[in-house]
C-alpha positions in Angstrom: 15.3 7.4 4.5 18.7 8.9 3.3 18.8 6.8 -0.2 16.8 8.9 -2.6 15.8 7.3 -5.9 15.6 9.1 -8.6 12.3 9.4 -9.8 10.7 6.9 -11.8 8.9 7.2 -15.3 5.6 7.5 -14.4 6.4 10.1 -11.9 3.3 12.8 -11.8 3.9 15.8 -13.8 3.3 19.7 -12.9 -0.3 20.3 -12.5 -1.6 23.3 -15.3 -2.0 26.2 -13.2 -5.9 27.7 -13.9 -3.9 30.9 -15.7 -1.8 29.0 -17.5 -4.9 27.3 -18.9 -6.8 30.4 -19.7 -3.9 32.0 -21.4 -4.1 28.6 -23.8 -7.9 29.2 -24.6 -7.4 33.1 -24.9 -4.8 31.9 -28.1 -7.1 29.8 -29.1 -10.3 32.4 -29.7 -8.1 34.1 -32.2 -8.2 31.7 -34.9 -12.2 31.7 -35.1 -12.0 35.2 -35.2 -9.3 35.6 -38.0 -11.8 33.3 -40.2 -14.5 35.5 -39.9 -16.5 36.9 -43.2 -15.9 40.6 -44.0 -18.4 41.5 -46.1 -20.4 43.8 -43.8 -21.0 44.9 -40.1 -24.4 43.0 -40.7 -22.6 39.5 -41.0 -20.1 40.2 -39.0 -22.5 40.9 -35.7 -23.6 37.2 -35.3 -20.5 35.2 -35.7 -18.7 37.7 -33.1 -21.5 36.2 -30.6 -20.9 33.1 -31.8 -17.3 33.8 -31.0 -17.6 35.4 -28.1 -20.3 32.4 -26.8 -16.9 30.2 -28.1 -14.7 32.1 -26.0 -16.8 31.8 -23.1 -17.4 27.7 -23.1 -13.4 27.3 -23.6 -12.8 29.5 -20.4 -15.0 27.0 -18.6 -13.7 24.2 -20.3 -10.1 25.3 -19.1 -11.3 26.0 -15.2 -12.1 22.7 -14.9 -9.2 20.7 -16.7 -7.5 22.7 -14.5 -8.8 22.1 -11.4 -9.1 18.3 -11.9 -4.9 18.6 -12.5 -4.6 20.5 -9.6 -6.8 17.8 -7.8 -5.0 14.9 -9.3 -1.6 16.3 -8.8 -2.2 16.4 -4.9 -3.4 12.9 -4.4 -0.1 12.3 -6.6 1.6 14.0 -4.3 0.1 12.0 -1.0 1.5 8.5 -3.2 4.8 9.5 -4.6 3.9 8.4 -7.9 1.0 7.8 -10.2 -2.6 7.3 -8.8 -3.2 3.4 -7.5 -5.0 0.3 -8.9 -8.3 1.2 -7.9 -7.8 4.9 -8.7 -7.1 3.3 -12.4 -9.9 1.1 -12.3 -12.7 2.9 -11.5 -12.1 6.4 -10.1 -12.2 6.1 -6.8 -8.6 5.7 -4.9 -9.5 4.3 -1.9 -6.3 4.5 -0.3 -5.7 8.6 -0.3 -9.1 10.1 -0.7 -10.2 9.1 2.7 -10.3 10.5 6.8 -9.9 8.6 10.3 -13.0 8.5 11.9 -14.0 7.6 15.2 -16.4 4.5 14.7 -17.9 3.5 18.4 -18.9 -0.1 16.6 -15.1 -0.9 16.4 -13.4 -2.4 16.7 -14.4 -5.3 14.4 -13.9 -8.4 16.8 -12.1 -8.4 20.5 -8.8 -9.6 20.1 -9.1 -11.8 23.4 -11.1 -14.4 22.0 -8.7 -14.4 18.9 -6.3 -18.1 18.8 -3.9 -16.6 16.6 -2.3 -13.1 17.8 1.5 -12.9 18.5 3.0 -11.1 21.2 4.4 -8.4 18.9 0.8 -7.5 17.7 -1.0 -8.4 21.2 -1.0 -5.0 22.5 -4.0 -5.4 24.8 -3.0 -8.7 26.3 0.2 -6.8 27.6 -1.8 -4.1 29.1 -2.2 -1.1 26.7 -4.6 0.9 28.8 -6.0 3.5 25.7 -8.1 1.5 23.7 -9.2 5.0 21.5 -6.8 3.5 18.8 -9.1 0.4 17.9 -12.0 3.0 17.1 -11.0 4.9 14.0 -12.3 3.7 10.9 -11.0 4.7 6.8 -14.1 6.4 5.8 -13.5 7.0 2.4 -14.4 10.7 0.3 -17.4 10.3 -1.9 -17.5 9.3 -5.1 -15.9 6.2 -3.6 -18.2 4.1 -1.9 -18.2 2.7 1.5 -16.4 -1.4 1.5 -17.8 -3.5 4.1 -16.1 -6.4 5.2 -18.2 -10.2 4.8 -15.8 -13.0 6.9 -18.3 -15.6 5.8 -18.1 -14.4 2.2 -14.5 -14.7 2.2 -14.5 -17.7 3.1 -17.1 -19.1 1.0 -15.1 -17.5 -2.2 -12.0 -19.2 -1.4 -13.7 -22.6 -0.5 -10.6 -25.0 -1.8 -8.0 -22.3 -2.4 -4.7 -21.3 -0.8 -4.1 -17.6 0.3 -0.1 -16.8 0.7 1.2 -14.1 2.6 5.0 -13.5 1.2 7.4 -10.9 2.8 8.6 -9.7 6.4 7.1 -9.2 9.8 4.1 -6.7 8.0 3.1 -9.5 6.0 2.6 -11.5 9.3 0.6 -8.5 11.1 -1.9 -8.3 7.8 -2.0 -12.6 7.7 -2.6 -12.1 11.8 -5.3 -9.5 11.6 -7.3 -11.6 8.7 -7.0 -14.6 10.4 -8.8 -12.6 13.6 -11.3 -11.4 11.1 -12.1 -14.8 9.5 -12.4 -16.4 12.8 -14.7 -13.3 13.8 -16.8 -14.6 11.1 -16.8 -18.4 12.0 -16.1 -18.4 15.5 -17.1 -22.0 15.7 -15.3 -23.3 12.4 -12.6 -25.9 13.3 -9.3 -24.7 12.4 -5.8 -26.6 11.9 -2.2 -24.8 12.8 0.6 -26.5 11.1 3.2 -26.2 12.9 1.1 -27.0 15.5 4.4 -25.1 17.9 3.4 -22.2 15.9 7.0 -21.4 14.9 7.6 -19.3 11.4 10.1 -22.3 9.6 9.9 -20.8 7.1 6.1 -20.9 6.8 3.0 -21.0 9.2 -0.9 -22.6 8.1 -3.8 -22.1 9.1 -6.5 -23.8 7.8 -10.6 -23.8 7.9 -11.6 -26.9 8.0 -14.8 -26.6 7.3 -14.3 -24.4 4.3 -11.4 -25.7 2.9 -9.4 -22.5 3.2 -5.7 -22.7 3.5 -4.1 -19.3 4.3 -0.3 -19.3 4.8 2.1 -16.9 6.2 6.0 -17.9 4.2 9.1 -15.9 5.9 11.1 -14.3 3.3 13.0 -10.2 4.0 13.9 -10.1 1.0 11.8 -11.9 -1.3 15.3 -13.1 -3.9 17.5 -15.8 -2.2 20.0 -15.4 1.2 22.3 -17.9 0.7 24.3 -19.6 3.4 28.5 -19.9 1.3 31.8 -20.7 2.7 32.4 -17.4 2.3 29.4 -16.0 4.6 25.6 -15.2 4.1 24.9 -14.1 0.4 22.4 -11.7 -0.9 21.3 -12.7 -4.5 19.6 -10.1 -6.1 19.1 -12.1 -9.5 17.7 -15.2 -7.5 14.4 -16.9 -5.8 15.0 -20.2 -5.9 12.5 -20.4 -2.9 9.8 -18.8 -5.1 9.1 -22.7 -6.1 7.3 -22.5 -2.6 4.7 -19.9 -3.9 3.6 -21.8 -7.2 0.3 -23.5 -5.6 -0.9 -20.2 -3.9 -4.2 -19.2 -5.6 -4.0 -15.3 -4.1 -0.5 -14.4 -3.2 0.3 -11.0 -1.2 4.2 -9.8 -1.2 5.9 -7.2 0.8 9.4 -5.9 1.2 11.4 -3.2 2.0 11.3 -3.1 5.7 14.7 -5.2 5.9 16.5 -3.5 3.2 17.9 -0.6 4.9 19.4 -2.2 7.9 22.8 -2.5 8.8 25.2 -3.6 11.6 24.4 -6.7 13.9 20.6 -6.8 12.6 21.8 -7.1 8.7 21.6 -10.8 8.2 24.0 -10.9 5.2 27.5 -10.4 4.6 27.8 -9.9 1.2 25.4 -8.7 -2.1 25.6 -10.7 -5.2 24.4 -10.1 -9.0 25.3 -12.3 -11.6 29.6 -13.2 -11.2 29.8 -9.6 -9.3 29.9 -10.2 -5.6 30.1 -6.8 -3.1 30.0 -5.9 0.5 27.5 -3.4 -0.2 25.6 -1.3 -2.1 23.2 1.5 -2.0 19.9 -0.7 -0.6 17.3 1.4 -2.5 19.1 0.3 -5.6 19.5 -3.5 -4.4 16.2 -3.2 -3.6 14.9 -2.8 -7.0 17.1 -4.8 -8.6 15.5 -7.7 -6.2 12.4 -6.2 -7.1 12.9 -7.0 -10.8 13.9 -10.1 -10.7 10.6 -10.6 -8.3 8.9 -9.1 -11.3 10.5 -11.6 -13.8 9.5 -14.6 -12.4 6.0 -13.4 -11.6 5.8 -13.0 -15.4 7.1 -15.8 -16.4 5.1 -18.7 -13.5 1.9 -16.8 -13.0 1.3 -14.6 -16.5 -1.1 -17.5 -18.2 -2.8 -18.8 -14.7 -5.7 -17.3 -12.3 -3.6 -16.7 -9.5 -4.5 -13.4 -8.1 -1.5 -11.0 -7.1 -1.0 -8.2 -5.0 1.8 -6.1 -3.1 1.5 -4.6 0.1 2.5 -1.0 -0.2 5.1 0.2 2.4 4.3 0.3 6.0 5.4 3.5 7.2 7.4 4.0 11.1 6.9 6.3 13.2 10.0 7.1 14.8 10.6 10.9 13.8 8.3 13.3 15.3 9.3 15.7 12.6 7.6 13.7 10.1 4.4 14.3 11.5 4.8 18.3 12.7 6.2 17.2 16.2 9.6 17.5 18.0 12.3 15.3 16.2 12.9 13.4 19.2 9.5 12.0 19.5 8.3 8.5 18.5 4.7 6.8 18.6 5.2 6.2 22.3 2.5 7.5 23.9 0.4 8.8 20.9 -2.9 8.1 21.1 -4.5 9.7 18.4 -4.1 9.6 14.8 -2.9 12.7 12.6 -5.9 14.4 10.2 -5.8 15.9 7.6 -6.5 15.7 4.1 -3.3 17.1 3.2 0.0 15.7 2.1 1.6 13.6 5.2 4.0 16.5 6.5 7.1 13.9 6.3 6.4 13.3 2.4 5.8 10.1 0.5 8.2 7.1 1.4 10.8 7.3 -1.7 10.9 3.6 -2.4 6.9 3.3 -2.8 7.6 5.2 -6.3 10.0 2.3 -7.2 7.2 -0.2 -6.3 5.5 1.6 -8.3 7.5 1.4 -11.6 8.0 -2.1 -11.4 4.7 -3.3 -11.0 3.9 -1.1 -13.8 6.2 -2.5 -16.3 4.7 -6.0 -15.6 3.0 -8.1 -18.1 0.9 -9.6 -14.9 -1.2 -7.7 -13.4 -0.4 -6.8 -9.8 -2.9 -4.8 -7.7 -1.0 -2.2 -5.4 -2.7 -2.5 -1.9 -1.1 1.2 -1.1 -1.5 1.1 2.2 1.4 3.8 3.2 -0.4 7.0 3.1 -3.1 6.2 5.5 -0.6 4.0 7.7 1.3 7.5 7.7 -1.7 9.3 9.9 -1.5 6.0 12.4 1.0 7.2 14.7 -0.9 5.9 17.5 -1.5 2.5 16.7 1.5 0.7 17.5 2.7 -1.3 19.8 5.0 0.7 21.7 6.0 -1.0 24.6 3.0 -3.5 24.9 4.8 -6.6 23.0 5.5 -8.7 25.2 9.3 -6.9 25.9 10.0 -8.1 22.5 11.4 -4.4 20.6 11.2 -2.4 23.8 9.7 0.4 22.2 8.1 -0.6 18.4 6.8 2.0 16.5 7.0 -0.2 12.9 4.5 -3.3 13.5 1.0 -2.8 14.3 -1.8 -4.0 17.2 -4.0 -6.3 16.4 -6.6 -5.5 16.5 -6.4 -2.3 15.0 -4.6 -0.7 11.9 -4.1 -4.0 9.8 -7.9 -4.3 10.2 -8.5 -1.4 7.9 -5.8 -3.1 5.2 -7.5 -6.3 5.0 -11.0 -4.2 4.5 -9.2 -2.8 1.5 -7.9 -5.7 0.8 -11.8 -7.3 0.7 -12.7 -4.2 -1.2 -10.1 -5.1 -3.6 -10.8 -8.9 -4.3 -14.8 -8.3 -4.7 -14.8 -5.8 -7.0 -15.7 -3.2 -4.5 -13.6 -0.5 -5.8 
């Protein structure tokens, strides 16, 4: 990405290096000593053990604070930013501390027998002739405990509810890959598609009958208002108007970003507008969060004093720049077929915007849980589509099959509404 934000205010901090630390708890074994009694070697003798034993337990004391800021600093590092919700919650960041594995019971349903897949996604159905990519399972680093998926759970714990997906296309291949999980679950539960064409205008149902679970998919880039003017297409970064749309969701999972930075023939506006001030452009990491803010303002004033559950999708990463994984920098995901381990910093760095998610969500009066996705997503160079879409990109290395990677995120994602985590 060439905008570069500057960093936000809950940016992490430099770690205390272990000598640093012991330096501070050498200072601090002089002032017990200084208030020693002098009145003879005899009562002198014991409180210089006691010192000494003092001296001893701050040392320790020190190694470990510093070690646990080295520790924390690194998983920092793999985020961009401040640990995630569930790090937060209950010690465990299920998102970062965490290895691909190869998992022969994956993948978790055959994507064949699934109704609703799109081309884009359908890698198998157009021939992808690896299938090592549906195999690797998120196993997570102990203390954090394993999340297992229930379909029929699920269901049962949204029986008369609404789930909304809200953002771009990596919205849709999360709402695809749950609806291939759900129907996993039930494979014999009658199911409604409105449209029944199946065309995104600007939102897609499902429904289960037999549940009474409604999960939507609603098309927005950009989450604030694109405006059709005399003028041309408009940009509003200080509206969302179409946010009325949102209001009888019970869950609700946003995304954006992947839109922002695009320019040329693909950009689908013509001009940005805040307030009276209307420009051709602007930097997009800073339209970006101003769209992001007024996202942020509306959620706090509609959904503040309701149940409605809301999360954001963290950043789905590309893989278009072999550099960013330790490869030649003309390589893409085509032909990769194995994910990148490690449990080490992606080599490409954190996605800069992800820390500007970040500080927004945190200065919310709602409380939005972070599904931080990007870091694993990062190690997934083999598990998009490539060329086996259909002929729709010719070559995508930003969606995802389905089955595969968005499988893991709506695991998480389970993890995250039950309490798992």
């Amino acid at each position: 990405m060439k905008n570069q934000p500057a960093p936000p205010p809950d940016a992490p901090t430099a770690a205390v290096a272990p000598g640093d630390a012991a330096d501070v708890t050498g200072g601090a074994h002089e002032q017990p000593a200084a208030l020693l009694p002098r009145a003879g070697v005899m009562r002198r003798r014991p409180a210089l053990v006691w010192a000494g034993a003092l001296l001893a337990v701050l040392v320790l004391l020190a190694a470990c604070t510093a070690a646990a800021a080295v520790s924390i600093s690194r998983r920092q590092h793999r985020h961009g930013g401040a640990p995630s919700a569930s790090a937060a919650r209950g010690g465990c960041d299920a998102f970062a501390a965490g290895r691909w594995v190869v998992d022969e019971s994956y993948p978790m349903y055959d994507s064949a027998r699934c109704p609703f897949i799109r081309d884009e996604f359908a890698c198998a159905r157009f021939g992808r002739p690896d299938t090592g990519y549906l195999k690797y399972r998120w196993q997570l680093d102990p203390p954090c405990a394993q999340p297992r998926f229930d379909g029929l759970a699920l269901l049962r714990m949204w029986r008369g509810k609404t789930v909304m997906f809200v953002g771009d296309s990596l919205a849709l291949n999360q709402y695809e890959s749950l609806l291939c999980m759900l129907h996993a679950a039930a494979p014999g539960a009658r199911t409604t598609v409105s449209p029944a064409s199946g065309k995104i205008d600007p939102s897609y149902t499902v429904r289960f009958e037999d549940y009474n679970v409604t999960l939507v998919y609603y098309l927005t880039h950009y989450l604030v208002d694109l405006v059709a003017e005399r003028s041309g297409r408009v940009l509003k970064l200080d509206t969302i108007e179409q946010a009325s749309n949102w209001l009888a969701a019970d869950v609700l999972v946003f995304d954006s970003w992947h839109w922002w930075p695009r320019t040329g023939p693909t950009q689908p506006w013509d001009f940005i507008q805040e307030g009276n001030t209307v420009v051709r452009d602007m930097d997009r990491t800073k339209a970006f969060t101003k769209a992001l803010h007024t996202w942020a303002n509306w959620v706090d004033a509609n959904l503040l004093h309701t149940d409605t559950k809301v999360f954001f999708q963290g950043i789905s990463p590309s893989h278009y720049r072999g550099e960013d994984w330790g490869a030649s920098a003309k390589k893409t995901c085509m032909g990769e077929t194995q994910p990148l381990n490690g449990t080490g910093p992606y080599p490409g760095g954190p996605i800069p915007q992800q820390a500007v998610l970040r500080s927004v969500l945190a200065g919310m009066a709602k409380p939005v849980y972070l599904l931080d996705f990007t870091y694993l997503s990062q190690l997934r160079k083999d598990a998009h589509p490539t060329k086996y879409d259909g002929g729709i990109f010719a070559g995508d290395c930003t969606h995802w099959c389905v089955a595969g990677l968005p499988d893991t995120w709506n695991v998480l994602f389970y993890g995250a509404l039950t309490g798992q985590f």
